[in-house]
Every structure is written in structure tokens, then in C-alpha cells.
mmCIF file of the C-alpha atoms, coordinates in Angstrom:
data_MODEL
# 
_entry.id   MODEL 
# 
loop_
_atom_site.group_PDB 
_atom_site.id 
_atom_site.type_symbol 
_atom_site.label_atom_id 
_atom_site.label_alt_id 
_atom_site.label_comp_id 
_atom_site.label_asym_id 
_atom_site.label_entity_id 
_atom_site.label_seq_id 
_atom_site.pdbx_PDB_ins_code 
_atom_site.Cartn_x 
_atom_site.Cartn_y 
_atom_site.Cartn_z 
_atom_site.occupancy 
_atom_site.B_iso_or_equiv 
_atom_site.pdbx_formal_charge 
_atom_site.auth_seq_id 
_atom_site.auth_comp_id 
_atom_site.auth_asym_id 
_atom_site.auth_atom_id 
_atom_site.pdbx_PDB_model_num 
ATOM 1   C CA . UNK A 1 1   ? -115.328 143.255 16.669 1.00 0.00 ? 1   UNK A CA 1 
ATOM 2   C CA . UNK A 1 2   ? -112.200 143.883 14.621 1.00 0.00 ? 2   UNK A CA 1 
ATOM 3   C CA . UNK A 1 3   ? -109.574 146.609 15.741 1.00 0.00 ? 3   UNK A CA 1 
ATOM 4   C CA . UNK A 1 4   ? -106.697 148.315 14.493 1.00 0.00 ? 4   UNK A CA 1 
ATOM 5   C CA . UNK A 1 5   ? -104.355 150.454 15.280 1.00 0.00 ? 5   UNK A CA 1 
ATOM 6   C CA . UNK A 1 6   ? -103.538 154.497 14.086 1.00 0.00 ? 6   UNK A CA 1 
ATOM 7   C CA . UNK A 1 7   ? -100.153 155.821 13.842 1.00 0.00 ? 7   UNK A CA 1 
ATOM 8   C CA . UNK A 1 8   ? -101.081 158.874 15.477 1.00 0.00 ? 8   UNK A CA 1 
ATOM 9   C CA . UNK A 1 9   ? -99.540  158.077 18.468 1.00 0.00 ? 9   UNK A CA 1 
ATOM 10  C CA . UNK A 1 10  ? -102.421 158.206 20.926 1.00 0.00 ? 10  UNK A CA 1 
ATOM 11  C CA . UNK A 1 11  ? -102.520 154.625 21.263 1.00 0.00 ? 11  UNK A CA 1 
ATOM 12  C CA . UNK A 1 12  ? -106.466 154.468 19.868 1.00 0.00 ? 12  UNK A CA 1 
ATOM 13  C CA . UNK A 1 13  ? -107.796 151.304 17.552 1.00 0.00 ? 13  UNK A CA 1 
ATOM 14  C CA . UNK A 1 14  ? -110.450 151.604 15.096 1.00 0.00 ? 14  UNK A CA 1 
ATOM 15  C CA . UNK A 1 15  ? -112.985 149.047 14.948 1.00 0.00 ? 15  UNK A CA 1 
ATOM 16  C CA . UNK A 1 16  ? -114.708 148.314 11.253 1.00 0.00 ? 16  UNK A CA 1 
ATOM 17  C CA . UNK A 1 17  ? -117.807 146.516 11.580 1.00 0.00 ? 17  UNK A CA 1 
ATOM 18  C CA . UNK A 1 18  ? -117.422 146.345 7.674  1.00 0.00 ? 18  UNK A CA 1 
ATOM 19  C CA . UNK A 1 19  ? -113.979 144.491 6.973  1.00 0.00 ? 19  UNK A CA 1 
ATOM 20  C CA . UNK A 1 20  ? -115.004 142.164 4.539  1.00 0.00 ? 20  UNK A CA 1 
ATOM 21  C CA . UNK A 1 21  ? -115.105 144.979 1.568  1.00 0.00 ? 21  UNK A CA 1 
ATOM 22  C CA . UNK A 1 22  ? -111.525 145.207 2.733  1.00 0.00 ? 22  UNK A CA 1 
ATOM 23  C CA . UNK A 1 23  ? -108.883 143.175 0.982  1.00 0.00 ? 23  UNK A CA 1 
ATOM 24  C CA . UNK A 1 24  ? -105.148 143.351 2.067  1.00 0.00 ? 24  UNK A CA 1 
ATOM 25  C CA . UNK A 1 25  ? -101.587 142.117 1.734  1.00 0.00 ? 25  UNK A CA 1 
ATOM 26  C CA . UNK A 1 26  ? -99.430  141.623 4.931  1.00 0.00 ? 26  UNK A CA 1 
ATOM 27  C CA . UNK A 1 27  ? -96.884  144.708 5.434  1.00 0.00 ? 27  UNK A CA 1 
ATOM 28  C CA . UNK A 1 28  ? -94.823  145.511 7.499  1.00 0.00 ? 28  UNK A CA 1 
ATOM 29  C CA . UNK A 1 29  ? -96.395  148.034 9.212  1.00 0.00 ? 29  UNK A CA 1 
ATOM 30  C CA . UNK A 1 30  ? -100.254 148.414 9.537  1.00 0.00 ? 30  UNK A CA 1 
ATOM 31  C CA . UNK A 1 31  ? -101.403 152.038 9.739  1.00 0.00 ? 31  UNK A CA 1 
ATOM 32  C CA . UNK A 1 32  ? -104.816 153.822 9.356  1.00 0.00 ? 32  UNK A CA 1 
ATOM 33  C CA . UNK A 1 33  ? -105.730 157.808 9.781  1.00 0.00 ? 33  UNK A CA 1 
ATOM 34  C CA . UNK A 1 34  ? -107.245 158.786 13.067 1.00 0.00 ? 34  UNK A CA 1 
ATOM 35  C CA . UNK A 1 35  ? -109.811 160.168 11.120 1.00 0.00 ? 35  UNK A CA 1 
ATOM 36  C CA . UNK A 1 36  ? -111.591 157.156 8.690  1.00 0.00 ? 36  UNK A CA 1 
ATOM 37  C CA . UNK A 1 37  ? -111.877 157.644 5.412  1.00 0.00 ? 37  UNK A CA 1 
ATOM 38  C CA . UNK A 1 38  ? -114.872 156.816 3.535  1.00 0.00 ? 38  UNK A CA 1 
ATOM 39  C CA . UNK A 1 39  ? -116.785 155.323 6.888  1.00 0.00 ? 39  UNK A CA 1 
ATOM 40  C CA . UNK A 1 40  ? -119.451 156.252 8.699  1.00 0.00 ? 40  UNK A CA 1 
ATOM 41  C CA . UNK A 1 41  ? -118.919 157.434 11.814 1.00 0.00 ? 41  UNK A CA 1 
ATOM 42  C CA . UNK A 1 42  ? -122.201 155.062 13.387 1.00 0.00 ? 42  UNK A CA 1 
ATOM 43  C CA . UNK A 1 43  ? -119.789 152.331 11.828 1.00 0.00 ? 43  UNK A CA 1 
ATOM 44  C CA . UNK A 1 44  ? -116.637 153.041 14.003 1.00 0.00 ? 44  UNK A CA 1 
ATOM 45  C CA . UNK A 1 45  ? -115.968 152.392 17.516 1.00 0.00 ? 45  UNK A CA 1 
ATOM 46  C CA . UNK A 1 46  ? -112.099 153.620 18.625 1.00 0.00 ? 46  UNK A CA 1 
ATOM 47  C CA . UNK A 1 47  ? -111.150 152.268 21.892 1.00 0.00 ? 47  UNK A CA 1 
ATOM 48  C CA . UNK A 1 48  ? -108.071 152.469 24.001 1.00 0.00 ? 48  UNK A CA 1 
ATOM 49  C CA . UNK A 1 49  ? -105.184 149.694 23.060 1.00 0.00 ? 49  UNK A CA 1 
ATOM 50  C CA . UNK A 1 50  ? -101.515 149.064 21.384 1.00 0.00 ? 50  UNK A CA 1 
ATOM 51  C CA . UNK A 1 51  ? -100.988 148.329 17.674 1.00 0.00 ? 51  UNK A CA 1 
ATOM 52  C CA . UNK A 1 52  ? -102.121 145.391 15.950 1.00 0.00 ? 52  UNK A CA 1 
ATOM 53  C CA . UNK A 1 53  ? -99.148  143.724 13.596 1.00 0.00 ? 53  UNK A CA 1 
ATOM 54  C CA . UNK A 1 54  ? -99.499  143.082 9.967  1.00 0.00 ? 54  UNK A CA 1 
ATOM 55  C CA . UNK A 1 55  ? -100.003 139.371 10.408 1.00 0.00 ? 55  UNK A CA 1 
ATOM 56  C CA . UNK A 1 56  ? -102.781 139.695 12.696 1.00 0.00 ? 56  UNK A CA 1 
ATOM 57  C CA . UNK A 1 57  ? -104.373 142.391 10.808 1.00 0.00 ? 57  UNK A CA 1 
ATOM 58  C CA . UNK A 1 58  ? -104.331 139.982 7.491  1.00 0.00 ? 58  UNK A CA 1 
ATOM 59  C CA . UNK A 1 59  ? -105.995 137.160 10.124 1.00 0.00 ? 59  UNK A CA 1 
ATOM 60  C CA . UNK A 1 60  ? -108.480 139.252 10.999 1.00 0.00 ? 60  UNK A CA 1 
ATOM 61  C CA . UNK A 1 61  ? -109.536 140.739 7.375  1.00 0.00 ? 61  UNK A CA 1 
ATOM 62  C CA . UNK A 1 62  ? -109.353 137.219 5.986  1.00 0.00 ? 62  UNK A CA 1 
ATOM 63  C CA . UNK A 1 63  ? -111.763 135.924 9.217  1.00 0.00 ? 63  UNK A CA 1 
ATOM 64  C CA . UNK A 1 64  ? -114.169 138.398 8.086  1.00 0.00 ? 64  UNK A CA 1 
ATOM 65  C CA . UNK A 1 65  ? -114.075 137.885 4.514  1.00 0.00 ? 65  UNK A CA 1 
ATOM 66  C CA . UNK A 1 66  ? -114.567 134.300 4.811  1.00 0.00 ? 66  UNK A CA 1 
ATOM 67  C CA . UNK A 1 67  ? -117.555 135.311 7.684  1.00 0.00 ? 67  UNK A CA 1 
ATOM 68  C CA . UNK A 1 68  ? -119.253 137.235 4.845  1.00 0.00 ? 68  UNK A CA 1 
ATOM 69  C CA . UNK A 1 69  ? -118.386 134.646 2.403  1.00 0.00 ? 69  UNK A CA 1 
ATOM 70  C CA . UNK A 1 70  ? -120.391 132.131 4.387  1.00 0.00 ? 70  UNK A CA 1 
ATOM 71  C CA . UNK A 1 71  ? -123.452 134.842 4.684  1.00 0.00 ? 71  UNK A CA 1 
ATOM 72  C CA . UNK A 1 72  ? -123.473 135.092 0.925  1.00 0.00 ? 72  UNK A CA 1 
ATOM 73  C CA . UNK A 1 73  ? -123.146 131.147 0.133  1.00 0.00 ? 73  UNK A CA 1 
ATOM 74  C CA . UNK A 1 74  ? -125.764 130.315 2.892  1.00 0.00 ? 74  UNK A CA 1 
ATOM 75  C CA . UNK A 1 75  ? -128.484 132.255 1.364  1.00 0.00 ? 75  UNK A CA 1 
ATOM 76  C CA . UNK A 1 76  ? -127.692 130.868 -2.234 1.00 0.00 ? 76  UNK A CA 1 
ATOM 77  C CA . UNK A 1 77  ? -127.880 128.037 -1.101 1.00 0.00 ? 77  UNK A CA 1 
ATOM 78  C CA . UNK A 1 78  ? -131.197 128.309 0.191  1.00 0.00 ? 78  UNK A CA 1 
ATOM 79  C CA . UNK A 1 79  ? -132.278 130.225 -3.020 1.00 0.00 ? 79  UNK A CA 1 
ATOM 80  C CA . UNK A 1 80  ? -131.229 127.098 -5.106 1.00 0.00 ? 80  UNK A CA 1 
ATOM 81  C CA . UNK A 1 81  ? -132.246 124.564 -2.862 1.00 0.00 ? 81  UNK A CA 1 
ATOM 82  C CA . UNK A 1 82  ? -135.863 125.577 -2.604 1.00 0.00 ? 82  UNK A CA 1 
ATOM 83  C CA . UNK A 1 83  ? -136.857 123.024 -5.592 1.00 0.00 ? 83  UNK A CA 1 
ATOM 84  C CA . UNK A 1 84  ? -134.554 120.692 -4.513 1.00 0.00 ? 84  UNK A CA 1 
ATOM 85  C CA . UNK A 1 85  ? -135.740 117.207 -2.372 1.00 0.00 ? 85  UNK A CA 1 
ATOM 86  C CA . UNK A 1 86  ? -132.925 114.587 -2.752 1.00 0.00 ? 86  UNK A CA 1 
ATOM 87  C CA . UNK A 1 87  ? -130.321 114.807 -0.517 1.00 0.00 ? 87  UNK A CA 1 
ATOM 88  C CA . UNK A 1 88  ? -127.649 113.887 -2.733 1.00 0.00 ? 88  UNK A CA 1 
ATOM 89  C CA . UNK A 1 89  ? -128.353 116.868 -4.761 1.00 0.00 ? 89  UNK A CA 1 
ATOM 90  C CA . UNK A 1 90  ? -128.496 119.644 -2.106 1.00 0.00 ? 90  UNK A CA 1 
ATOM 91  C CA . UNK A 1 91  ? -124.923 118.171 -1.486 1.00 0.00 ? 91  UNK A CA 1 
ATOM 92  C CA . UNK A 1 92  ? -123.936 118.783 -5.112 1.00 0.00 ? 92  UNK A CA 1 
ATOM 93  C CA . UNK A 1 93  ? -124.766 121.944 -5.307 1.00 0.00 ? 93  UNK A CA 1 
ATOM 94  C CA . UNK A 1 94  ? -122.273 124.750 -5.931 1.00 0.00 ? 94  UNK A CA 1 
ATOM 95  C CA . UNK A 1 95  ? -123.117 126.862 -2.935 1.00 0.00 ? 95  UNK A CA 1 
ATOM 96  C CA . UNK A 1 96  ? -123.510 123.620 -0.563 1.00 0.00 ? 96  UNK A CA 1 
ATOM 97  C CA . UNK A 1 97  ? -119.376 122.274 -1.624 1.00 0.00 ? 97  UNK A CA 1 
ATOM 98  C CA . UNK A 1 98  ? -118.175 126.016 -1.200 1.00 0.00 ? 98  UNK A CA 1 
ATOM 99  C CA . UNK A 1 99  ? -119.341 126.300 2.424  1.00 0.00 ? 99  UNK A CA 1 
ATOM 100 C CA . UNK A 1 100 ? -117.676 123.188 3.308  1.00 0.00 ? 100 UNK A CA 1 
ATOM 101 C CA . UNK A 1 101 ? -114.576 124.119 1.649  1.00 0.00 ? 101 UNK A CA 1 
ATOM 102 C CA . UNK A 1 102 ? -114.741 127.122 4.136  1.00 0.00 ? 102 UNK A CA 1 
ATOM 103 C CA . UNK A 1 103 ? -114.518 124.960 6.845  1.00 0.00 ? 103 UNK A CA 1 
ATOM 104 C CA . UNK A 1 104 ? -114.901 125.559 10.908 1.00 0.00 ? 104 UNK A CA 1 
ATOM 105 C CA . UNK A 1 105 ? -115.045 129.323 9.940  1.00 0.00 ? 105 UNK A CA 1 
ATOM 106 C CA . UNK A 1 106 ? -118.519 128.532 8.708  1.00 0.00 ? 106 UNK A CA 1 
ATOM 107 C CA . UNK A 1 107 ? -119.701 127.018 11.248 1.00 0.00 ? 107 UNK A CA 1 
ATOM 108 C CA . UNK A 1 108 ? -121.164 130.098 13.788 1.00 0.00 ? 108 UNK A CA 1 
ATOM 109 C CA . UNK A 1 109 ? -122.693 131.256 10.144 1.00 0.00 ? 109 UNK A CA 1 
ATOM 110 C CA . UNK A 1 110 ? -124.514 128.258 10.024 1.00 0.00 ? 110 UNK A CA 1 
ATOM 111 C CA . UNK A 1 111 ? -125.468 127.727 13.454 1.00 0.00 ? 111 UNK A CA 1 
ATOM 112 C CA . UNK A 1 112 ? -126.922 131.431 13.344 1.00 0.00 ? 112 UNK A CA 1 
ATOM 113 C CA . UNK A 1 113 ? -128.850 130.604 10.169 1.00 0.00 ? 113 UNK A CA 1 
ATOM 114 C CA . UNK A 1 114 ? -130.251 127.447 11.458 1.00 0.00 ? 114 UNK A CA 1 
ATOM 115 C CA . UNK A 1 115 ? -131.507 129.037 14.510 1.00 0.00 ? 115 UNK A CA 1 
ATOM 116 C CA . UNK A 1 116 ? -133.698 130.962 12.633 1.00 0.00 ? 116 UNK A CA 1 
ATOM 117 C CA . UNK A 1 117 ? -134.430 128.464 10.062 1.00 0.00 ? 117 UNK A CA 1 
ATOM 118 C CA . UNK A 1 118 ? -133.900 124.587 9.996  1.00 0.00 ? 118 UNK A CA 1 
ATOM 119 C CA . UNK A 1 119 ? -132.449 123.207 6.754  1.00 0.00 ? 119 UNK A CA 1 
ATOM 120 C CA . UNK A 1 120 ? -130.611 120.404 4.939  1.00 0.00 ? 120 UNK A CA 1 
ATOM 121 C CA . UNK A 1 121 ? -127.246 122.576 5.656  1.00 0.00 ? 121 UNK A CA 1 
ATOM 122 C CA . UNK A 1 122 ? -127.628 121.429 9.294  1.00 0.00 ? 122 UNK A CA 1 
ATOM 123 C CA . UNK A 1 123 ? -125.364 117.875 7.688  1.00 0.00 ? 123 UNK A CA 1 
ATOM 124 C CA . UNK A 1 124 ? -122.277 120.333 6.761  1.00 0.00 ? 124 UNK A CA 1 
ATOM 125 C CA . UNK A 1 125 ? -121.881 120.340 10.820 1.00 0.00 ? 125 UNK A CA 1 
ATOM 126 C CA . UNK A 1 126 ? -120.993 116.786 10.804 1.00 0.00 ? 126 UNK A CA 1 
ATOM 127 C CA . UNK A 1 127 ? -119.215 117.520 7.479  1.00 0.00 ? 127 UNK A CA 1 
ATOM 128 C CA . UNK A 1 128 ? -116.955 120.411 8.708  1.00 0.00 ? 128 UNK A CA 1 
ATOM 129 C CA . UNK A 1 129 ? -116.696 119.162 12.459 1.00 0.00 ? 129 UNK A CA 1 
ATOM 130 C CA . UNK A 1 130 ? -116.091 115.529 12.522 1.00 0.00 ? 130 UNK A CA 1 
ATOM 131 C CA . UNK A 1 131 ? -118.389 115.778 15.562 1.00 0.00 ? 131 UNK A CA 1 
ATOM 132 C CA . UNK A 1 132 ? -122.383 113.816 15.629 1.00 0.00 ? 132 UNK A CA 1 
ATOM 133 C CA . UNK A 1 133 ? -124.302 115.267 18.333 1.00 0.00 ? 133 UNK A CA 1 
ATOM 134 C CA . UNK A 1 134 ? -127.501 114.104 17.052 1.00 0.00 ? 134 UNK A CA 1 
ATOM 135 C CA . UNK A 1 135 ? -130.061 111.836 19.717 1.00 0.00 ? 135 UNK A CA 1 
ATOM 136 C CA . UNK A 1 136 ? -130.954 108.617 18.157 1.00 0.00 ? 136 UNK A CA 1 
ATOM 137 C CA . UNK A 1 137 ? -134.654 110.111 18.479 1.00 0.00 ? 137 UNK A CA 1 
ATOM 138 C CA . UNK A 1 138 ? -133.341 112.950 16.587 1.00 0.00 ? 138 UNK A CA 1 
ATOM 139 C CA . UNK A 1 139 ? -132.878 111.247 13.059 1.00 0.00 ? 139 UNK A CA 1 
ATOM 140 C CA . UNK A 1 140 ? -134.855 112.125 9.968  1.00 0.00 ? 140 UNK A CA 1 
ATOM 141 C CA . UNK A 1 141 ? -136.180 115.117 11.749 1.00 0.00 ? 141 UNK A CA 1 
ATOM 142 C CA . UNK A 1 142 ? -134.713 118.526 10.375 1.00 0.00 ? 142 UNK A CA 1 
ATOM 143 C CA . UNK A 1 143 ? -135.400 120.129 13.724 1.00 0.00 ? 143 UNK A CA 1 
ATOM 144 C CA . UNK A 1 144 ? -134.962 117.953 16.145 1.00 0.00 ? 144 UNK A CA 1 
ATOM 145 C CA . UNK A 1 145 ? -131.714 117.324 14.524 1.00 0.00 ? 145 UNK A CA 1 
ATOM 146 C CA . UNK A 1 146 ? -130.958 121.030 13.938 1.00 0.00 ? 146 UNK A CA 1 
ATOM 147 C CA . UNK A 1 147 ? -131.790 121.652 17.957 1.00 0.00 ? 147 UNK A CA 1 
ATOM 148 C CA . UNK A 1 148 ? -129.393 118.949 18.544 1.00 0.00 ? 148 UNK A CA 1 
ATOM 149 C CA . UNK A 1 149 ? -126.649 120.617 16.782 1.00 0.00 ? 149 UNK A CA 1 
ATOM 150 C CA . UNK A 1 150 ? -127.511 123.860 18.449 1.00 0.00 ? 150 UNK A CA 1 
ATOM 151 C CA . UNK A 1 151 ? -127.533 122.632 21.831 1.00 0.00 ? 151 UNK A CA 1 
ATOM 152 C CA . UNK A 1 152 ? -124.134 121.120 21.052 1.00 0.00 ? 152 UNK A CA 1 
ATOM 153 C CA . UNK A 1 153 ? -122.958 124.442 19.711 1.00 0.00 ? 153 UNK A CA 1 
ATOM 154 C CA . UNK A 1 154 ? -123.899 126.192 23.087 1.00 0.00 ? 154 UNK A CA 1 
ATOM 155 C CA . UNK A 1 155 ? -122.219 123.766 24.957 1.00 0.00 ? 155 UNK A CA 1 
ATOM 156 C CA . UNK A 1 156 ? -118.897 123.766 23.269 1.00 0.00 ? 156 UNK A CA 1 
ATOM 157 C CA . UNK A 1 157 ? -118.752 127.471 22.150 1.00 0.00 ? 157 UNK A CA 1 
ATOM 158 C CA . UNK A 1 158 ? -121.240 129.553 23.564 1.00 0.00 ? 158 UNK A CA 1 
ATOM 159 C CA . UNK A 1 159 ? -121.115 128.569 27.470 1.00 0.00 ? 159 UNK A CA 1 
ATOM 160 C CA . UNK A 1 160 ? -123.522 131.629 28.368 1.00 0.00 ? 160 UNK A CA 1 
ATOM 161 C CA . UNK A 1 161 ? -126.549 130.592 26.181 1.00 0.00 ? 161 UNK A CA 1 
ATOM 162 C CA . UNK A 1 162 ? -125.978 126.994 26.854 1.00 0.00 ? 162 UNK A CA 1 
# 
């Protein structure tokens, strides 16, 4: 969960659960009202904590953005891919290219995606992470391989479900 900081001097952050309608500029100073503006209440946690700077704020805003980014592009992708067998084109398409351009801040989008649903964007993993955690036994089965990559997941960033 995201926080930042008031200026009201009580030393509270506010926590948006919906930063990625939020676009910013780094500034020098990072201030919000104690009271927020245009949120729902049932959307805002504050908590006890110092100010957040400007450059962390920006990291934080662009995390999300690129987070909701990857939500959007995952289920276009399914929504063209649905007609789609070869390979080659799932890997052309639009939605496919843009995910991997996002990178390793994809990847928990993907992994949550695929644990509800197994499908073709389980090879962006290898793609994005360099890594191949798929079991011989695995290949040319979309969910054995996709429990694979899961399992890997777990183990290297989710110690607790692993």
C-alpha cells in the first residue's frame, strides 16, 4: 500500500489504494490535505509515519501506474488472443510487446493472472526474467508449465506461500 505524507504537522500518511489515476512531476516538496479531496473515505487508510520525499513519491505513483498498466494490457491481451493459435502471433501482438516492454514490474501482474488462468503469456516470464524454471516434463503443457513458473515465483518472491 502506497503512503504519503500531510503537511499538517501530525506526522499522519495517507494511503491511496487508487494511485494510478494519479499522474505527477517530482517537486520539491510533496504535500496533501489531512482531509482527501475527492476520495472515499473506505479508500483511505492514514497511519502513523514521517514524510515521504518527492522522489519517492514519483517512484511510487509511477510503480502503480505501470501495476495498472499491466492489469489493462493483460486482459487485452487475452481479449485479442482468444482467436489466436500460433505462437508467433500471440507474440506479435500489440498488447503481448507492451507488457514486455514493462518489464519485471509486470511480472506479480502476470503471475496473479496466471494463477487464475493459464495462458500463452506464461513465455513473457522467461522473456522479462532471463530465468527458465520449467521441468523437462513440463514442456508443451500450458499448466504444468504455468505451475512451474508459479512455484518458482513463491520461492523467489513470495517465501510465505511457497
Amino acid at each position: 500500500m502506497t503512503q504519503i505524507s500531510d503537511s499538517t504537522g501530525l506526522g499522519r500518511k495517507i494511503a491511496l489504494s487508487l494511485l494510478p489515476a494519479i499522474t505527477a512531476t517530482p517537486v520539491a516538496a510533496t504535500t496533501l490535505p489531512a482531509q482527501p479531496i475527492g476520495i472515499g473515505y473506505d479508500q483511505v487508510r492514514y497511519t502513523e509515519s514521517s514524510k515521504m520525499d518527492s522522489a519517492s513519491l514519483f517512484n511510487v505513483i509511477n510503480h502503480e501506474a505501470k501495476s495498472a498498466e499491466s492489469h489493462r494490457l493483460v486482459q487485452q491481451f487475452h481479449r485479442e488472443s482468444m482467436f489466436v493459435s500460433s505462437v508467433v502471433e500471440l507474440t506479435q501482438l500489440e498488447s503481448y510487446q507492451a507488457l514486455r516492454d514493462i518489464g519485471n514490474r509486470a511480472v506479480r501482474v502476470l503471475i496473479s493472472d496466471l494463477r487464475e488462468t493459464p495462458s500463452m503469456l506464461v513465455n513473457l516470464l522467461g522473456e522479462i526474467t532471463g530465468e527458465n524454471p520449467v521441468r523437462p516434463d513440463s514442456i508443451g503443457n500450458v499448466v504444468s508449465v504455468t505451475r512451474d513458473w508459479i512455484n518458482w515465483y513463491d520461492r523467489e518472491y513470495n517465501p510465505i506461500a511457497a
